[in-house]
N, C-alpha and C positions, 0 to 999 in steps of 0.2 A: 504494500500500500504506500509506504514511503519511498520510495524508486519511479513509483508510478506519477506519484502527483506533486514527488519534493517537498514531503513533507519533512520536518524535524523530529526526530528521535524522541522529543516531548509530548509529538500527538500522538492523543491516543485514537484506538481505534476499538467501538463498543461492539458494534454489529456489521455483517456486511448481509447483503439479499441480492439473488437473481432475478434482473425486472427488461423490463425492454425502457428505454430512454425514445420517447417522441419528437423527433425534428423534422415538424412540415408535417406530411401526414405518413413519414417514412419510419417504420420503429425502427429501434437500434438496440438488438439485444445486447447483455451485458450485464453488470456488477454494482450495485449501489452501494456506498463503503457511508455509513455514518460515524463520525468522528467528533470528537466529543466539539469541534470549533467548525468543521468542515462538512460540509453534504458533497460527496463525490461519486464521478459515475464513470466507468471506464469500460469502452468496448473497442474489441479489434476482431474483425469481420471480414474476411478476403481483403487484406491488405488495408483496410481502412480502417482509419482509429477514432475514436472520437474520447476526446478529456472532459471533463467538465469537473470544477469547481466551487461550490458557492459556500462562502462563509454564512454561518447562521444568525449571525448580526446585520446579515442583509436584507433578511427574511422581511417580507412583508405582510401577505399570508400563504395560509397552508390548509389545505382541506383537499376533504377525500369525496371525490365526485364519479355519477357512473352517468356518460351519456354515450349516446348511441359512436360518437367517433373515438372515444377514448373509455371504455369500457371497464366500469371497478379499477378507476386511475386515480389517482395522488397529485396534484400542483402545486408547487411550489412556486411561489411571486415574488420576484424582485424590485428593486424602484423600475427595472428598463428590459426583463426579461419577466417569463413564464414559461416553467418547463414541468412536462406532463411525464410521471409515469406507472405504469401499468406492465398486469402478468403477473404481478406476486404469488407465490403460494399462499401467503399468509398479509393478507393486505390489514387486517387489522394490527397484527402485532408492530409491524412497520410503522403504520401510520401513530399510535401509542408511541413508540418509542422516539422519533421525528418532531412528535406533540414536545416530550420532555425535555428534548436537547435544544427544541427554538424557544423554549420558556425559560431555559436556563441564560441562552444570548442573550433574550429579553431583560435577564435580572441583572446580565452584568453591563448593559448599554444602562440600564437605570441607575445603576450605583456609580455616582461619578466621583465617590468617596475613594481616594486611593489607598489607602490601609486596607477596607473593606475588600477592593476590587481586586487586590494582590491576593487576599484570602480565598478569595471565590474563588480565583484561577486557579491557586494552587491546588486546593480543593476539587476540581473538576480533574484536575489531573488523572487522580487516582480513578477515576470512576467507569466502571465496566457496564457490563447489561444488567449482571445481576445488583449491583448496586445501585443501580437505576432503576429498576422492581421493587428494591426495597424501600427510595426514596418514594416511588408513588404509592405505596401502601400504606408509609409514611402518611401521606399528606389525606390518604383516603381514611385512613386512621383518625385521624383528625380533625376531617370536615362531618366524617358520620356522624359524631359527637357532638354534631350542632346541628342535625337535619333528623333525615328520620329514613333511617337503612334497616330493615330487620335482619336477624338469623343469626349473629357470629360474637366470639368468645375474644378480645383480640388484650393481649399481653405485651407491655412494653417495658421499658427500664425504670420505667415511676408511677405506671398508671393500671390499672386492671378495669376492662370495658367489656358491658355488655350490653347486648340489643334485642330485644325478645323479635320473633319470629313475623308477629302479628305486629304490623308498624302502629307506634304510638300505644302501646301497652305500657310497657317497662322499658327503660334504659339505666341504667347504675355506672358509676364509675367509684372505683376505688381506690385511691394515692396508696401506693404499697407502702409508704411512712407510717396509715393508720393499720397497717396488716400485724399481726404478734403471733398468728401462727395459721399454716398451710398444711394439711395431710390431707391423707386417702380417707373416704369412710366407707364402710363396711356397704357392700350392692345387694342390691336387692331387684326383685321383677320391674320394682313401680321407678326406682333409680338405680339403676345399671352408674356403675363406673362415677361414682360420686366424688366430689372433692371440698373439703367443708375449708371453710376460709374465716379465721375470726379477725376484730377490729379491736384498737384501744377501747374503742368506745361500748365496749361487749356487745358488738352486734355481729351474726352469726350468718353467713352464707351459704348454699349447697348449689353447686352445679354440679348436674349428672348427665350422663350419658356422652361421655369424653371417647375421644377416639385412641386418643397419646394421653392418657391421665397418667402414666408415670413422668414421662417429656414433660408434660406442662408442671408438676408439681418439681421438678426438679430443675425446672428453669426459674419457675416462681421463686425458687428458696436461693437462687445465685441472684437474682437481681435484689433481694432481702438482704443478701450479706454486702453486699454494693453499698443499699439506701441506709442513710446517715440515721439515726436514731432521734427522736423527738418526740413533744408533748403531742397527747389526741389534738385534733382537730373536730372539737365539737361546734353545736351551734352558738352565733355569734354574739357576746353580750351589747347588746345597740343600749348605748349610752345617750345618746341625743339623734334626733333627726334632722336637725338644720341649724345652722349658726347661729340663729337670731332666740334659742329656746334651751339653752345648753343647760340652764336648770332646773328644765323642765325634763325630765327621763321618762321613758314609756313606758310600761311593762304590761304583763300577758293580762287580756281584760275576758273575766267569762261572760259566756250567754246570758245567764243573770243580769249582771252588770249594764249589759247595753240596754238589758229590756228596762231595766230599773233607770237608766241616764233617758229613755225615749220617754218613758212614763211620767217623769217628772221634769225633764227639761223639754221636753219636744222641740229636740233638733234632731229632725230626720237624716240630716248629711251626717253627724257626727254618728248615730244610729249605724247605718250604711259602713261607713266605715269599721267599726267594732265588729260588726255581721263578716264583713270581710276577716278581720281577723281572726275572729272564731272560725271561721271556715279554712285559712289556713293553721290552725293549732288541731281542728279536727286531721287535718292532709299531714301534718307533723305524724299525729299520735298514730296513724295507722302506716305511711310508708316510709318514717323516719325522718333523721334530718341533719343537717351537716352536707359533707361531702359524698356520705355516705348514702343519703335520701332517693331512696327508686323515684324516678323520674315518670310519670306515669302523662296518658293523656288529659288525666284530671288536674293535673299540671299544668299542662298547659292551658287550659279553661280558668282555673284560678289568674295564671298570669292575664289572660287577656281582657278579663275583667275589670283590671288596675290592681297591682300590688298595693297593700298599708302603706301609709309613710313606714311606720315603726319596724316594717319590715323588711324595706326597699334594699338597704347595705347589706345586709346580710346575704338577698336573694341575688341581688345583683352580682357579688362577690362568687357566690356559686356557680352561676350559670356563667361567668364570665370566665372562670378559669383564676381569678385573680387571688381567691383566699391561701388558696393551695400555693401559689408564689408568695406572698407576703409573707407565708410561714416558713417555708423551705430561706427566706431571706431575712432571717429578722435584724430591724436597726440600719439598715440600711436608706431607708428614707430621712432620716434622720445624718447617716454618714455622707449624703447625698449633700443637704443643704451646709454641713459645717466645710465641705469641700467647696461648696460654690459661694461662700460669703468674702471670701479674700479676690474673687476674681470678676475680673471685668469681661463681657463679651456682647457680641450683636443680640444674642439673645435677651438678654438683661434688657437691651434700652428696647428691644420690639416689645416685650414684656410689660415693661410699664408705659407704651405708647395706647396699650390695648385695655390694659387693668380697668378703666374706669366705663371703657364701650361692654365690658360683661355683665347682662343683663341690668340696667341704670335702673328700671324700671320697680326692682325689687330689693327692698330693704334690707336683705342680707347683706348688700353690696352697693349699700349707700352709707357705710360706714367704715373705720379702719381696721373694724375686726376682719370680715370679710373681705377688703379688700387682701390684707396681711396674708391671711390663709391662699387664696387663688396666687401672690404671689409667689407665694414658696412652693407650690403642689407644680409651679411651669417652671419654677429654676431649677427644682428638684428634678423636675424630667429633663430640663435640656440639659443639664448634668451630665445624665445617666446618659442620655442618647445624643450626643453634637453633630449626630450626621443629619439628625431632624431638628433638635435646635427647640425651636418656637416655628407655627405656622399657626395662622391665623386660623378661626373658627375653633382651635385648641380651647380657648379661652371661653367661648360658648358653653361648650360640652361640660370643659371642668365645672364651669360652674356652678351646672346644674347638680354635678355627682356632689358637689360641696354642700348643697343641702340638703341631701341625704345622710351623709357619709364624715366620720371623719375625715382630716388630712392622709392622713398616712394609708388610710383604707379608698378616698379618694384619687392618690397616687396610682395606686395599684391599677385601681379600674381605667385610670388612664393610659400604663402601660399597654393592658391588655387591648385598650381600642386603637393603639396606635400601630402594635406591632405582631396582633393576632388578629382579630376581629374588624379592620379597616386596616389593610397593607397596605404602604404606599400612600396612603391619605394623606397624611402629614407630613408632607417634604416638600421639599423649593418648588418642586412642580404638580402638585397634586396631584400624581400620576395614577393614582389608585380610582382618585374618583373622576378622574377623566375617563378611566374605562368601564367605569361602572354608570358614567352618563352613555357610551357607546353601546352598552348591556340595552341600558334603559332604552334609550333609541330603537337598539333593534327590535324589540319586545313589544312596545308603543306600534313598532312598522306589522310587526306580527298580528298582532292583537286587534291594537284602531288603527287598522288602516288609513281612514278618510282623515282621521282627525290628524294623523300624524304627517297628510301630506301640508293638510292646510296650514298646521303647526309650522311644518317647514318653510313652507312660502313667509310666513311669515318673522322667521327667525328667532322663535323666542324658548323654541323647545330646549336647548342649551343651555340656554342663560337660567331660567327659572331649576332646571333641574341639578346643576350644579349645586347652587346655595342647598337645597334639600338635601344631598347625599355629605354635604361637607359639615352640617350641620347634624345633623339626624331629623330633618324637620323642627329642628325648635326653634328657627326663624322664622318657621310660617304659620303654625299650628299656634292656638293658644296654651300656653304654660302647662296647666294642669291633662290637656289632651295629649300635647307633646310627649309629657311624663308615660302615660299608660304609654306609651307607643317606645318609649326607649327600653321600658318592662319587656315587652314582647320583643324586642330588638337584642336584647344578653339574652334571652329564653331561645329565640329559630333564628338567631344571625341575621343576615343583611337581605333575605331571601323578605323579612317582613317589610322594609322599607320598598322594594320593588313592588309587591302587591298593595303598599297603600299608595304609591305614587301611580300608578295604574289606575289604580282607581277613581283617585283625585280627578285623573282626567278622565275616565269613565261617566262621574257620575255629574259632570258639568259639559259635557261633550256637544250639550245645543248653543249654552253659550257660547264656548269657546268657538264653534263654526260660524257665529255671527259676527266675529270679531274681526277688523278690518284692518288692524295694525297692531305692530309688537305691543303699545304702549297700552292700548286697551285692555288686549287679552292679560295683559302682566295685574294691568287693575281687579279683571275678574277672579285671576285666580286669589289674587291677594283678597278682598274681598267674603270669594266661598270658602277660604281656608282658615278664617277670622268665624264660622259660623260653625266650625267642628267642634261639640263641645260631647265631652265626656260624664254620659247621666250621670252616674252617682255621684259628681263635683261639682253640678249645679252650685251657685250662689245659695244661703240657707235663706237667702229674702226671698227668692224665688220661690221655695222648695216651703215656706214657712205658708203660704199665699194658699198652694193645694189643700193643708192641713192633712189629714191623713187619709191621702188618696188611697184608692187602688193601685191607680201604677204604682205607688211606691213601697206597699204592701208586698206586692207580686214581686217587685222587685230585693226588697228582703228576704221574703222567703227564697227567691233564684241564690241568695247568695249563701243563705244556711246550707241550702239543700246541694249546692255547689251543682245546681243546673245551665245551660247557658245565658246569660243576661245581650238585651237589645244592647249594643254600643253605638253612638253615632259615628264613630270614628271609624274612618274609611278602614275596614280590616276586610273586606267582603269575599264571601265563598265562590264568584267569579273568578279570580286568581288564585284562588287558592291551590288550584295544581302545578303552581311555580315550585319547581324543585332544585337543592341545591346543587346538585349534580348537573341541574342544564343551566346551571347562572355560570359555575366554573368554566364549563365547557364552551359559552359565550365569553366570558373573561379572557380566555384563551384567546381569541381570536380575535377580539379588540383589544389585548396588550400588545400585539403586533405591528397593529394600524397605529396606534396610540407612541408606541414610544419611536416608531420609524417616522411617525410625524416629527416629535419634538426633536429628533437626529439631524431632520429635514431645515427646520427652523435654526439650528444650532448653525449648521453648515451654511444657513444664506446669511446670517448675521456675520460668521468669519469671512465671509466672498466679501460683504459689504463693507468689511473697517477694514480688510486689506487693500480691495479695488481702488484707495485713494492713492496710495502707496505703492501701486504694481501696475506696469502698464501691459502685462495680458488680459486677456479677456474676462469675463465671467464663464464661458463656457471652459475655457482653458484656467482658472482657478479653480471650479467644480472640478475638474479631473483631478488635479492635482490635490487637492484637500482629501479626496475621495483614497487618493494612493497613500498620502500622508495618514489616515485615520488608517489605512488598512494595518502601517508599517505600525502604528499606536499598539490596537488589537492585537499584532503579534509578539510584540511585549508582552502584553497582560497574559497571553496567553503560553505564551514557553520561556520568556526572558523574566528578570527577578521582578518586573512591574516598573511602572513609571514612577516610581518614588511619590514622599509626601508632595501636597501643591503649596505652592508661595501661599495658596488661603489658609488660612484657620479654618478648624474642622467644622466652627460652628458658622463661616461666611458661607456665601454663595459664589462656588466657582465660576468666573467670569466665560463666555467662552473658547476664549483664543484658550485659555489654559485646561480644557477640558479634555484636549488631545495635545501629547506632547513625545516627543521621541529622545533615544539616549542617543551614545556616539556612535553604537553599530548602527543601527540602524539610518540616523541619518548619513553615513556613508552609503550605504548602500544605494541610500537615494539620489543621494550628491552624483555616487559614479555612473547610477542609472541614467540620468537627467541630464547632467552637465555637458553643452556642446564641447568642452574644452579636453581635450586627450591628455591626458597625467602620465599614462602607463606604468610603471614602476615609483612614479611619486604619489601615485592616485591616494595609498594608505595614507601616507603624512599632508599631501596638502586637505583632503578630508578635516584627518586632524586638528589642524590648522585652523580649517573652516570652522569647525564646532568651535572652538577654542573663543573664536572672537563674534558670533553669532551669541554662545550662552552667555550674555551680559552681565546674571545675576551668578554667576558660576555655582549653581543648583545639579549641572548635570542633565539638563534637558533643555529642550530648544523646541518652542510651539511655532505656530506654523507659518506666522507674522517671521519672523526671525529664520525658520525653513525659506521663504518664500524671496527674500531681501537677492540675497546671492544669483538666484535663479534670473530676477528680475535685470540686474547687472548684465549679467551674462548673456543674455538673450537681449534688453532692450536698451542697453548703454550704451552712451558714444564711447569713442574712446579714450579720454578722459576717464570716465569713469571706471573701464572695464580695466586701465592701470593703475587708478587709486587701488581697486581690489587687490589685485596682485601684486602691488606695493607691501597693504597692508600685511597680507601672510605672511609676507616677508621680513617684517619688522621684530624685533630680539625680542622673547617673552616679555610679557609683563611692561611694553610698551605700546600697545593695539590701543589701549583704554585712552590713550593722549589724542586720538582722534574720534569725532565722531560720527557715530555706525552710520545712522540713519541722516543725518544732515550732512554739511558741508563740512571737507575733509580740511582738519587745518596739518597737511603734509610738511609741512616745512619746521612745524615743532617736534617730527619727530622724524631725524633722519636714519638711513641704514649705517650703521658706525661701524660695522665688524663685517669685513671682507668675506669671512663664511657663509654670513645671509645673504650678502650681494650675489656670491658662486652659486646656492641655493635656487634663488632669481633665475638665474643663466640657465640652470638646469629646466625648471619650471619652465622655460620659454624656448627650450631644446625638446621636452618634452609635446607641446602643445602643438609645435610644428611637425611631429611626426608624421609622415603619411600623408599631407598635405599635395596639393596637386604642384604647388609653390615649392617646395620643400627646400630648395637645395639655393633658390635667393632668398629665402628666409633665413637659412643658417649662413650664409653670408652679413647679411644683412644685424644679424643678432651678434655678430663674432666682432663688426665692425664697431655697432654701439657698444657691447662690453669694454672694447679696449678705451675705446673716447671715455669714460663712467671710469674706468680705471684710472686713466689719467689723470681726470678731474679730482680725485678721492686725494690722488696723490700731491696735487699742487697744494690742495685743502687741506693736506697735512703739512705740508711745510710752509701755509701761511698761518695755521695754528702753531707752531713752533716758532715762529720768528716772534707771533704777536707776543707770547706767554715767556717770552726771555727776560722781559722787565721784572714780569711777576714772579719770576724764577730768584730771579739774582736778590730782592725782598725777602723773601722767604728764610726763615730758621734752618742754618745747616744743617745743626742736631737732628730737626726732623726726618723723621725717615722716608724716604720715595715712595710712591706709590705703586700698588704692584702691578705688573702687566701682564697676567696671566689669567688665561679665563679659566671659568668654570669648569670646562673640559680638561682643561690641562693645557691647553695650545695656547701657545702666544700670541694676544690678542694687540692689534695696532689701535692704540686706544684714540691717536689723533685723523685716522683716516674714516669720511663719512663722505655719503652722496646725497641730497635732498632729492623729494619726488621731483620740484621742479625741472632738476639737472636730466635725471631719468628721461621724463617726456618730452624735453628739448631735443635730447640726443636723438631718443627714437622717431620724433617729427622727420628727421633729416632723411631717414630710408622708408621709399615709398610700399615695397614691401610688406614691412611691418606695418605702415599705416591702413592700407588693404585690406589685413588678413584681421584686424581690430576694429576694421570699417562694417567687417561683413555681416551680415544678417541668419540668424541659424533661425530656424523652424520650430518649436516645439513638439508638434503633432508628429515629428517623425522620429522622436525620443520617446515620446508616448506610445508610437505604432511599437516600436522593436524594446519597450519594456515590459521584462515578466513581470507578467499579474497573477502567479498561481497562487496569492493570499487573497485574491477577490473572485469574481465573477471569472474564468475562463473555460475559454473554450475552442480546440484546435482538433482539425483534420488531420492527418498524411497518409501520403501513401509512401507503405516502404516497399 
């Protein structure tokens, strides 16, 4: 595979399959080689060959399509290609594994964090087919846990899951931290092959009917002697419910209780509320609680009903995944903020730019308690994570878990939404919920057709659903509706926010078609979304007014009896067949589009801050950026990585510095590209090049600073193209006296040592090689060196004569100065030529003015440069 496509001993290679490659409507049987950076195809057929190439970073999309001229075929899309293939034995297994290797590109075009992005390559390295099974098992592990999969028993290194058979029965998960003992139990007809499993918290498990009950009990008991030892994880003592109440505490209120607070106070809302509670302490007492709590689908009717305040953090905590971290970490929120009080960062000043826009409207956070608390709960994350920092809508969200939630259990829940439960959502580019607006989109086109064209025409489908997913709806929704909606949002994930945004536009759908421009429809949604209110949080003026209706009898008893309750709140059983298994698999396919977009946008803003500064094209910049990104990628990919960036982890990479190259690689470029022939100096004047190109001497050179040289070379008169070649030539550590990008002040920095003059000579022996000129070139260059020699040499003996005054002045005693260079070789310290001298001399041979006059091509650099780190693709016949 490496012979065939030149590749490096660092790709790897996971899978290969027999498929036929389509060009035109000619197959081309052969070899698909996927690699963990590369999609490669390679066939040789009666003497014809065909290569192909494509990096997975260039993917744009990928899907498996069957029509009548390409039949159960695979396409892969590029920005400027589409290639089809088909014949697989196994076309799903292909297309699965194809899924996981352009999803992995996908994460490392997003990570433009360089520490991160050094880790993920290194990491991909190792990674085979089976490693690649286990990552999607992985993740399929993980998303079951928050949807609703039935039938499997699944074991990992901290967690013990299960799914009953009948979806929305039972699901349990167990932290093997609360585990204290695993054995066999005695079989039986009714449980065959049992395995009892007890908890800190004496609660008692059996699963029977195991296939490997010895294997699993004996894998269980190694991942036990692994998991670190700690207190139960019972249920949680909720101390307060919201900032503004902190001495007001809650605790468990019975049936009595509420009947006896409606009897005598007749407040029906406060009523409702208790009714709820009692309905969850009934859900306690029969299927447990903690982490430990079977997850039933009476669960989830409780949730969707609106959780208690008094019992929001705790449930939140559970369903979120975050109690079980806060434990396994303890103090650490805490070692978070004493680390970030000594330090300054962009975070800090967006922090407090936003502090006071978090909900103004609400008294938690019209005072400095509150404000104090959301302070530290966003230092304390940008802390923890500086690759996300601060992103705006953070501060929304936190908010709200603030009056809930303590601090410290508020943190939590925000880790988990930023780095579980909303990936991607939180960073420079909201990339997460860019794709999850693309979800939405496709789904809207699925669904309401009509509405979603008119939408279009009108432009507002975007805009409005952005702010909803960056949010959770709690910019749009009133307070207390939002809340039940974020309940059921930690209960079925992000799958709930799609069916109420669906619906939204579902059930306004006549308005919205009446609507004649963006600005209107924006009013209506805003509008019906201000009218969502959630029964049982009616105002108690209102609710005071009915006296003691029937609705809200009925509505009582719905809540004792834990039957389902009316919600006004868009949750409707029209969408409800959104599953999370087809959201992912739509994710897929718009993180594709999505981040080859923002690639797109990266790559015209570096065309545009360079185009002022290059006089090639923009078409001939695009290539070249295109070749430069590729040589970037191949760092990250087999080389040690691009190093830390001149930002701070917690800035935002600008993007000239988002692609940057070391000194292999910009050699390679330099000798690919450069009209100029070096031949055996090509390694040092390279060299050379980087040398006085990396400004900040970092060891990398972006593409602004790539792109300078090239520009010389190809669009300078000549003047300029021998300031260049002046400069290389200059003694280290004296390039810096001139400057790069402006006007050259040559004359404060002449060549003083006869070596780097000889150097020159060679350099301009070299460049003439091969030339059609050749032979009055080397005439012509033998004639100026000696003229440049001469001159050096009078300029040394009119330096001697001047310095005889100041000789004879001078302290005998003192000792002479040495004349010996660095190398060891005796250096003529009084012999020097300025550029001026240079370009006089060389004016005089017309020659040389010619071959520095003449005009070089780019596009025929670019025809005969290997591209086998991008897109290629070659015929021959041998």
């Amino acid at each position: 595979m490496r012979r065939l496509f030149s590749m490096p001993e660092e790709e790897k290679l996971v899978n290969y399959y027999s498929c036929s490659y389509w060009k035109g409507r000619v197959p081309r049987q052969g070899w698909l080689y996927l690699c963990v950076n590369h999609l490669c195809f390679y066939s040789l057929i009666l003497g014809k060959e065909v290569v192909l190439v494509v990096p997975w970073t260039e993917v744009t999309q990928l899907e498996k399509n069957s029509t009548l001229l390409f039949p159960e075929s695979i396409r892969v899309c590029t920005r400027s290609e589409h290639y089809f293939f088909s014949m697989f034995l196994n076309i799903f297994d292909t297309f699965k594994l194809m899924e996981q290797l352009a999803n992995m590109a996908m994460s490392t075009l997003l990570d433009q964090d360089r520490a991160r992005l050094s880790q993920a390559m290194s990491m991909s390295l190792s990674l085979s087919h089976r490693d690649l099974d286990a990552r999607a098992k992985n993740q399929q592990y993980r998303s079951w846990f928050k949807s609703h999969v039935p039938g499997q028993l699944f074991v990992s290194s901290s967690c013990l899951c299960f799914r009953s058979k009948q979806e929305d029965v039972c699901q349990l998960i167990i932290p093997l931290r609360e585990v204290t003992v695993v054995e066999k139990a005695d079989s039986s007809p009714v449980l065959p092959s049992p395995v009892s499993i007890s908890t800190k918290n004496k609660m008692n498990f059996l699963f029977a009917n195991l296939k490997d009950r010895d294997f699993l009990v004996q894998r269980i008991s190694d991942f036990l002697q692994r998991t670190p030892d700690s207190p139960p994880i019972g249920p949680m003592e909720i101390v307060t419910c919201s900032l503004f109440s902190a001495d007001k505490p809650r605790g468990g209120i019975t049936l009595s209780n509420s009947i006896f607070l409606f009897q005598s106070c007749f407040s029906p809302v406060l009523v409702l509320l208790h009714l709820k509670e009692e309905a969850w302490r009934l859900h306690f007492s029969e299927f447990g609680r903690g982490v430990c709590m079977y997850r039933t689908s009476r669960t989830r009717d409780l949730v969707l009903k609106g959780i208690p305040d008094s019992l929001r953090a705790e449930l939140w905590l559970l369903f979120s995944g975050a109690q079980v971290q806060m434990e396994v970490h303890p103090g650490l929120y805490s070692d978070l903020l004493d680390q970030a009080l000594d330090q300054d960062s962009l975070a800090k000043d967006e922090i407090e730019r936003d502090l006071h826009r978090s909900m103004p409207e609400h008294k938690a956070f019209q005072n400095p308690t509150g404000i104090s608390a959301l302070r530290r709960v966003l230092t304390a994350y940008a802390q923890r994570n500086p690759a996300i920092g601060y992103c705006q809508a953070m501060n929304i969200v936190t908010s709200v878990l603030l009056l809930y939630c303590p601090e410290e259990q508020a943190f939590w829940l925000l880790v988990a939404l930023c780095e579980r439960l909303l990936p991607d959502y939180y960073n420079t580019r909201v990339t997460g919920a860019l794709v999850d607006q693309g979800v939405f989109e496709e789904l809207t086109q699925a669904q309401l057709p009509a509405l979603y064209g008119h939408m279009q025409s009108l432009g507002v489908l975007s805009s409005i659903s952005l702010s909803w997913f960056l949010t959770l709806f709690l910019s749009a929704l009133p307070f207390h509706s939002a809340t039940v909606l974020i309940d059921a949002f930690f209960c079925d994930g992000i799958t709930v926010i799609f069916q109420v945004a669906l619906s939204v536009l579902y059930d306004n759908m006549e308005a919205l078609l009446a609507c004649n421009d963006e600005g209107e429809a924006m009013t209506v949604l805003d509008v019906l979304l201000c009218l969502f209110v959630h029964v049982p949080l009616l105002s108690p003026s209102l609710l005071s007014h009915c006296l003691i209706s029937s609705f809200v009898l009925s509505l009582s008893l719905c809540l004792c009896l834990c039957l389902p309750v009316p919600v006004p709140v868009p949750v409707p059983q029209r969408f409800g067949g959104l599953r999370a298994d087809v959201i992912e698999q739509m994710r897929f396919k718009q993180r594709l589009k999505v981040i080859q977009s923002l690639e797109d946008t990266a790559q015209r803003s570096v065309v545009r801050a360079v185009m002022t500064e290059s006089a090639f094209t923009i078409e001939e910049l695009e290539e070249l950026y295109c070749l430069f990104k590729s040589k970037h990628m191949s760092s990250c990919y087999w080389g040690p990585g691009p190093g830390p960036g001149s930002a701070g982890p917690d800035l935002v990479v600008p993007y000239l510095e988002q692609h940057r190259v070391d000194h292999a690689h910009f050699s390679q470029l330099i000798t690919e590209l450069s009209p100029w022939r070096w031949n055996s100096h090509t390694h040092n004047m390279a060299a050379r090049l980087f040398r006085l190109q990396d400004q900040n001497q970092d060891g990398l050179v972006n593409f602004k600073e790539f792109i300078y040289p090239l520009t010389v070379m190809y669009h300078g008169d000549l003047t300029e193209k021998l300031k260049l070649l002046y400069k290389l030539h200059l003694p280290p550590g004296k390039e810096g006296l001139i400057l790069l990008m402006g006007s050259y002040q040559c004359e404060s920095a002449p060549i003083s040592e006869v070596e780097q003059f000889i150097e020159l000579c060679k350099t301009l022996y070299c460049m003439f090689s091969e030339d059609s000129c050749e032979q009055q070139l080397y005439h012509s260059i033998a004639t100026v060196a000696s003229l440049l020699l001469r001159i050096g040499e009078v300029a040394k003996r009119f330096t001697n004569h001047a310095s005889k005054p100041a000789d004879s002045a001078s302290d005998p005693t003192e000792p002479a100065p040495s004349s010996t260079s660095p190398q060891g070789r005796t250096a003529d310290a009084d012999w020097s030529i300025s550029f001026e001298q240079v370009l006089a001399s060389l004016l005089t041979e017309t020659p040389l003015v010619d071959f520095f006059e003449r005009k070089a091509l780019l596009r025929d650099k670019m025809a005969a440069t290997p591209r086998s780190r991008r897109e290629s693709e070659s015929e021959a016949h041998k």
